[in-house]
C-alpha positions in Angstrom: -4.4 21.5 13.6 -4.6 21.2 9.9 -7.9 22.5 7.7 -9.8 19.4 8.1 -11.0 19.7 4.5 -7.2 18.8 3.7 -7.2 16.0 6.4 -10.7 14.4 4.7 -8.5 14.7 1.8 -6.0 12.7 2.5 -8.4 10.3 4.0 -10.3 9.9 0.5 -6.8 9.2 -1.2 -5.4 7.0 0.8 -9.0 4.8 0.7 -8.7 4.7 -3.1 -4.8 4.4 -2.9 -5.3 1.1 -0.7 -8.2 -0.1 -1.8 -7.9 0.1 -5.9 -4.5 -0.5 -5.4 -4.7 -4.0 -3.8 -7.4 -4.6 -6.8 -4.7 -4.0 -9.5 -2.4 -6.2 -7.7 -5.0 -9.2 -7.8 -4.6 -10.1 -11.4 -1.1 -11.0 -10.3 -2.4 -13.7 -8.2 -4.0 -15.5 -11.5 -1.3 -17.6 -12.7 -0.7 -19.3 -8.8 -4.4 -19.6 -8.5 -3.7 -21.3 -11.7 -0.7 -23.4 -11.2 -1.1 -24.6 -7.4 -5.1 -25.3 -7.7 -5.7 -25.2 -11.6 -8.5 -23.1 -11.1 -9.5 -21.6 -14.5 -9.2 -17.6 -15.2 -13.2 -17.8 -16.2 -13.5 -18.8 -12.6 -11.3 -16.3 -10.7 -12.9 -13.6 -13.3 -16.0 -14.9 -11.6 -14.6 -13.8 -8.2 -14.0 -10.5 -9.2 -17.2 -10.2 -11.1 -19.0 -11.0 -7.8 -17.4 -8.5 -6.1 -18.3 -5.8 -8.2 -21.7 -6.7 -8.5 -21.6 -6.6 -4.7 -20.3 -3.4 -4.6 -23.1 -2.0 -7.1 -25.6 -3.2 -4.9 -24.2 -2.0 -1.6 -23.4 1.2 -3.2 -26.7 2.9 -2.5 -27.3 2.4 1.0 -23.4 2.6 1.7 -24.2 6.4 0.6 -27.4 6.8 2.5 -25.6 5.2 5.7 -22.5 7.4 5.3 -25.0 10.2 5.2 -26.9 9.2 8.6 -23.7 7.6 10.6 -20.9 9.7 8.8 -18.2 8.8 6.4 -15.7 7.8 8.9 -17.8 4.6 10.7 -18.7 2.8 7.1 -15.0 3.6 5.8 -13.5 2.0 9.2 -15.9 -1.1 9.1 -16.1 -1.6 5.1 -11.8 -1.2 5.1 -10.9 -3.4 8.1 -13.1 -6.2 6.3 -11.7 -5.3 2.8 -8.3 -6.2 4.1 -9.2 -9.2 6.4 -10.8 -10.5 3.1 -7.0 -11.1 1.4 -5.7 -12.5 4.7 -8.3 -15.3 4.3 -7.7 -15.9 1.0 -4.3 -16.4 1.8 -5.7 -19.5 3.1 -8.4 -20.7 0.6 -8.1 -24.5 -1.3 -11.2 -24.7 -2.2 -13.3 -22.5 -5.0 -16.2 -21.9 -2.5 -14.0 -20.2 -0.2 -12.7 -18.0 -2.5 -16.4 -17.1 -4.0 -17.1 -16.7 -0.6 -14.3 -13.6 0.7 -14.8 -12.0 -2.9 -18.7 -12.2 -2.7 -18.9 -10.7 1.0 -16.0 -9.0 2.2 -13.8 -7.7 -1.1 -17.2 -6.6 -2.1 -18.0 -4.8 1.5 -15.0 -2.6 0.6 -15.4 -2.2 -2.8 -18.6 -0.7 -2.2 -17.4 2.2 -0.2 -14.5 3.4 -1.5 -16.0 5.5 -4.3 -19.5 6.7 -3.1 -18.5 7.7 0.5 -15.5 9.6 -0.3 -16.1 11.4 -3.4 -19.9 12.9 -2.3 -18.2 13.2 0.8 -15.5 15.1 -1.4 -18.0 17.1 -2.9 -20.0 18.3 -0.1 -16.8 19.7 1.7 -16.1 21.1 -1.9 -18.5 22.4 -3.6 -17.2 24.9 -6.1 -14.2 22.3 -6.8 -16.0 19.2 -7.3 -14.2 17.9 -10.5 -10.3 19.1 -9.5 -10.8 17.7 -5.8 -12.5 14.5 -7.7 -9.8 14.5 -9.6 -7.2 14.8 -7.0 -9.0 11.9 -4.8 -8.9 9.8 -7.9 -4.5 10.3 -8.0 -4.8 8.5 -4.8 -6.2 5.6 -6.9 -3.4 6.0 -9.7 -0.8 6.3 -6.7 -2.0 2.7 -5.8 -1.6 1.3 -9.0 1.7 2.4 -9.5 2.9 1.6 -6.4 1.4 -1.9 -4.8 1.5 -4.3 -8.0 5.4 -4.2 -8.1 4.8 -4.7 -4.2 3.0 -8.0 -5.1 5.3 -8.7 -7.6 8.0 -8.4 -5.3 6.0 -10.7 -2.5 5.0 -13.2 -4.3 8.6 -13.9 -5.9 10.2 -13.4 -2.5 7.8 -15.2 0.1 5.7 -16.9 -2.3 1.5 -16.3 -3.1 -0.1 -17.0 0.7 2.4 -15.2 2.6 2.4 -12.4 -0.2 -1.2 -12.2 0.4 -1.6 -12.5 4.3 1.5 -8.8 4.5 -0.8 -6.8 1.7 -3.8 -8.1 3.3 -2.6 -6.9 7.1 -1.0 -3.9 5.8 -4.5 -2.6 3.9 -6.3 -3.2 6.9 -4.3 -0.9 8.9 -4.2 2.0 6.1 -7.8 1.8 5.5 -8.5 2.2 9.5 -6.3 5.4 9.1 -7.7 6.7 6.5 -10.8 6.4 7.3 -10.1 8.2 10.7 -9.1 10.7 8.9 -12.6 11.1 7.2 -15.7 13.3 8.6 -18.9 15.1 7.6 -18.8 18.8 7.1 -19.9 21.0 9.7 -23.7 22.2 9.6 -22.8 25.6 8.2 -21.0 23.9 4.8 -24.0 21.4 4.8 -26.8 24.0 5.2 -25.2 26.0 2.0 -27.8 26.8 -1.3 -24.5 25.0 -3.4 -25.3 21.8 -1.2 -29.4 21.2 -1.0 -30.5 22.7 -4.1 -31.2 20.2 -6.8 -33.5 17.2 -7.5 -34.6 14.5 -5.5 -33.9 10.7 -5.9 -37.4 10.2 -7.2 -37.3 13.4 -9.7 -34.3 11.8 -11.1 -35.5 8.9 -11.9 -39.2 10.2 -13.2 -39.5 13.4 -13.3 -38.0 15.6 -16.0 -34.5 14.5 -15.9 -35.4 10.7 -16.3 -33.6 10.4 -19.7 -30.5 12.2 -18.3 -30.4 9.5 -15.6 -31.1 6.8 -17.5 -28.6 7.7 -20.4 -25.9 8.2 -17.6 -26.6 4.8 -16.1 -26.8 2.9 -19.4 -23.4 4.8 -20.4 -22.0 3.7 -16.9 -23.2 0.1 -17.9 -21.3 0.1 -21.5 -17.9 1.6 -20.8 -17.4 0.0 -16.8 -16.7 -3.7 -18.6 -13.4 -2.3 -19.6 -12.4 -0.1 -16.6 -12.4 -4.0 -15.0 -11.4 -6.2 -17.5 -8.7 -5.0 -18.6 -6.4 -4.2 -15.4 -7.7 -7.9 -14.2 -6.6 -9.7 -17.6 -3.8 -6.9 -18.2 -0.5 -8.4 -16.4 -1.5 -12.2 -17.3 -1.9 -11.3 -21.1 1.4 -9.5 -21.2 3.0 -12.9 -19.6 0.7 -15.0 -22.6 3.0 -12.6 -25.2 6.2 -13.6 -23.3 6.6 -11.2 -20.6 8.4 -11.5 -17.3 5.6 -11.1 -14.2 7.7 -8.0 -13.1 7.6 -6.5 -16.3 4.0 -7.3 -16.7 3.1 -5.9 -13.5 5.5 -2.6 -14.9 2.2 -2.5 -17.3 -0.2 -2.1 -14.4 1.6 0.6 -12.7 1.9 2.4 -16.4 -2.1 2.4 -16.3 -1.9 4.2 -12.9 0.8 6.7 -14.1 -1.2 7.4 -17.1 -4.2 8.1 -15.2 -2.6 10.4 -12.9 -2.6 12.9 -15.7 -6.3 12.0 -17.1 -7.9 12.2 -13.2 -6.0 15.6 -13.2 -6.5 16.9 -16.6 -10.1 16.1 -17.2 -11.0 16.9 -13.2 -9.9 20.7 -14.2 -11.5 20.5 -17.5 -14.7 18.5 -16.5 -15.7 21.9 -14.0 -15.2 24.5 -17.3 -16.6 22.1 -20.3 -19.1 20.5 -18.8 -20.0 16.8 -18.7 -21.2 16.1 -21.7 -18.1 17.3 -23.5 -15.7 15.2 -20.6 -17.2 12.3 -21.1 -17.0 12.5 -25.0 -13.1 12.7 -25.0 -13.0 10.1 -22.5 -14.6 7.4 -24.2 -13.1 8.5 -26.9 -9.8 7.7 -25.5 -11.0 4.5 -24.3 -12.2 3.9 -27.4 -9.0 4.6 -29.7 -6.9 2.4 -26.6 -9.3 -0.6 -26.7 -8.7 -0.9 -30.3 -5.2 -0.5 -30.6 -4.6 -2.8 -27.8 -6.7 -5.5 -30.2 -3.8 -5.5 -33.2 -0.3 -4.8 -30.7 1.7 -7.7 -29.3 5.0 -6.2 -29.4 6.1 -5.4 -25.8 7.1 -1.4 -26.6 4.0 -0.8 -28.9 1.6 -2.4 -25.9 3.5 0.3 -22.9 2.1 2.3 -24.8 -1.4 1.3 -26.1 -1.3 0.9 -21.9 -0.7 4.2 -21.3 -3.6 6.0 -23.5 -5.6 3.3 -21.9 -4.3 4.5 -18.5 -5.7 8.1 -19.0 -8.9 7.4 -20.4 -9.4 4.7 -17.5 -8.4 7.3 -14.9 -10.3 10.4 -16.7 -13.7 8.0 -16.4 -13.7 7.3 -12.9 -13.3 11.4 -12.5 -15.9 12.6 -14.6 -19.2 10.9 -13.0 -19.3 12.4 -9.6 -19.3 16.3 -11.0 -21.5 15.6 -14.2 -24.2 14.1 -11.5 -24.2 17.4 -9.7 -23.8 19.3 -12.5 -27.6 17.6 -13.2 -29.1 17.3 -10.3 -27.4 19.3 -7.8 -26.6 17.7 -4.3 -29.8 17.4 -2.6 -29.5 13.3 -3.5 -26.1 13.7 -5.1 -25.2 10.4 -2.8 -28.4 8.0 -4.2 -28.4 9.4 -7.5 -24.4 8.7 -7.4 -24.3 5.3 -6.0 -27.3 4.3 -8.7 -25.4 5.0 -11.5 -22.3 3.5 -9.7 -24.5 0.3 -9.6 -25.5 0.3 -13.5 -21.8 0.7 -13.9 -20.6 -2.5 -11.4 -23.6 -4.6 -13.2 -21.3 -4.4 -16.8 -18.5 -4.4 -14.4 -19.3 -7.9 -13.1 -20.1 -9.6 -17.0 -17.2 -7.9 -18.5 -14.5 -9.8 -16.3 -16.2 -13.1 -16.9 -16.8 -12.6 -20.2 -12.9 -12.0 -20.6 -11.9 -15.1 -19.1 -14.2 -17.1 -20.4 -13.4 -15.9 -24.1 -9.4 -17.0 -23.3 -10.4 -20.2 -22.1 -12.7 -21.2 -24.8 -10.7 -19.0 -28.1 -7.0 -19.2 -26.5 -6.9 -15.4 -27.0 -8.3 -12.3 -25.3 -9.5 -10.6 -28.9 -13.2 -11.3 -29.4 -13.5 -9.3 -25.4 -11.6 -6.5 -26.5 -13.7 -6.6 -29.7 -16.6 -6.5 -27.8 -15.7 -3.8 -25.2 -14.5 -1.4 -27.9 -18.0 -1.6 -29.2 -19.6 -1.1 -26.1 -17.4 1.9 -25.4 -18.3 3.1 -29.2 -21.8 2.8 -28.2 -21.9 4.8 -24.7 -20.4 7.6 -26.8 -23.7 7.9 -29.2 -25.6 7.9 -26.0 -23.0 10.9 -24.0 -23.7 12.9 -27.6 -27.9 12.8 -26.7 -27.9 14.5 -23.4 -28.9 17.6 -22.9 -27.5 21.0 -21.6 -27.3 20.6 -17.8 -29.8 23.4 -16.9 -32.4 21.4 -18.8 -32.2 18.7 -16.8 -31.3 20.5 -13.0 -34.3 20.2 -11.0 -34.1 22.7 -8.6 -36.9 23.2 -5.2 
């Protein structure tokens, strides 16, 4: 037998490769949604907004149940859903129905996939946390990369329903296997000082890291709009500018290339300069790729505006988990996580709509970037006012 804490590896990955990956491949779907049903992109932005806000609100107790009933029975429930949710949408022909698999069972899966396995992650790793974070988090890339060509490649081929009823049966079947691969660490690994020193939920939120916790959230809030805007919008603006949908999609699996090197880079960095520091260059990269992607049209110059935008996005979804323990340690790693997870999926559900409805009432996507560059401007004056980490650590 394998080291298990190698097998719970490849069960995080292949969660975030599946899950995240189908995600990407969605926006692909717009412009059938469009022409079959001429349902508007403010609508199916709505969709997706409702699914992350879903996911922010079943992030918390998804953590506290994967603590009581193990990672492995909310993965397996939460996955087989998640992919049963595209099958029925393969059927949908009316905007309800649609609201409806996005608001309960997209969002079920949604709100798994990060909390469970990366403080899962952590516990089995805890003098790795940001390069194992970092490694789950390729998984994610690896999805990007690979399933929106897949999609592409469906949806020419078999058209939009039957493209959607293979990826849907196929996710289901990887996310049961990932998530058998998945378990809790022995009592040993769990009882270690690394693993229950730190503050509790309610010190956290009042006690004397309050403004850590509530700087981290807010940040979460201002720079998530764009970590979901753009990959939705991202394939059916390249078609607005005249590109083909394969070569749009090309764009999608750049992002996921791109972020294979910032979820690596910055999980190795994030454990040796700190959070603070991480999530500086981060949104900083964001930032410079948010702006750019406001003045390029050309095809070549937007590859690669894509691509810094690809790292930062990827370096972001790395960085949260280890700063959080860095904090507050891991004796609530999983509520304190999934809180600021939820701050984070509460911009992440107005940012999509926002998009959408700014193309259909403007004819262009350029007052939403405009607006989430300055967001992401702002969450960088709030990373630059936190304190050093033993400041805020609450330890027993």
């Amino acid at each position: 037998m394998g080291d298990p804490r190698y097998i719970v590896l490849f069960g995080a990955c292949l969660t975030q490769f599946t899950v995240i990956g189908m995600l990407f491949s969605f926006g692909l779907f717009l412009p059938s949604f469009e022409a079959e049903l001429g349902w508007s992109r403010t609508f199916l932005s709505t969709c997706t907004a409702l699914a992350f806000l879903v996911m922010g609100v079943l992030a918390m107790p998804g953590g506290r149940l994967s603590d009581a009933l193990g990672p492995r029975i909310v993965l397996a429930c939460t996955g087989t859903l998640y992919g049963i949710g595209f099958v029925l949408m393969s059927q949908v022909t009316a905007q309800l129905q649609l609201l409806v698999i996005f608001g309960t069972l997209i969002g079920l899966g949604l709100s798994s996939h990060d909390v469970v396995t990366l403080s899962t992650i952590a516990r089995w790793f805890p003098r790795r946390r940001g390069i194992m974070s970092g490694v789950v988090k390729v998984g994610t890339a690896v999805g990007q990369i690979a399933l929106p060509p897949v999609a592409a490649l469906l949806i020419v081929a078999y058209g939009w329903r039957a493209a959607l009823l293979m990826l849907g049966i196929t996710a289901s079947v990887l996310l049961l296997i990932a998530a058998l691969s998945m378990q809790r660490p022995p009592a040993p690994a769990a009882g270690t000082s690394s693993i229950i020193t730190g503050a509790s939920f309610a010190e956290a939120r009042r006690g004397a890291g309050a403004r850590v916790f509530w700087t981290l959230c807010a940040t979460q809030f201002l720079f998530f709009p764009a970590l979901m805007s753009v990959p939705l919008h991202l394939a059916v603006h390249g078609m607005d500018l005249g590109m083909t949908q394969t070569l749009a999609a090309t764009m999608l699996s750049v992002i996921g290339a791109a972020s294979i090197a910032g979820r690596l880079i910055m999980g190795a960095l994030v454990d040796r300069i700190g959070g603070k520091m991480a999530y500086t260059i981060c949104l900083l990269v964001l930032l410079v790729s948010l702006a750019a992607l406001i003045l390029t049209t050309a095809h070549g110059g937007l590859f690669v505006v894509v691509a810094v935008y690809g790292f930062g996005h990827g370096a972001l979804f790395v960085v949260v988990s280890p700063t959080v323990a860095e904090y507050f340690g891991m004796r609530a790693h999983g509520a304190i996580f999934g809180t600021v997870l939820f701050f984070g999926t509460l911009g992440g559900s107005v940012g999509p709509i926002l998009t959408g409805w700014v193309f259909d009432s403007f004819g262009s996507y350029t007052p939403a970037f405009i607006t989430l560059a300055l967001s992401a401007a702002i969450a960088i004056v709030l990373v630059r006012t936190l304190p050093r980490p033993e400041v805020a650590v609450l330890d027993p």
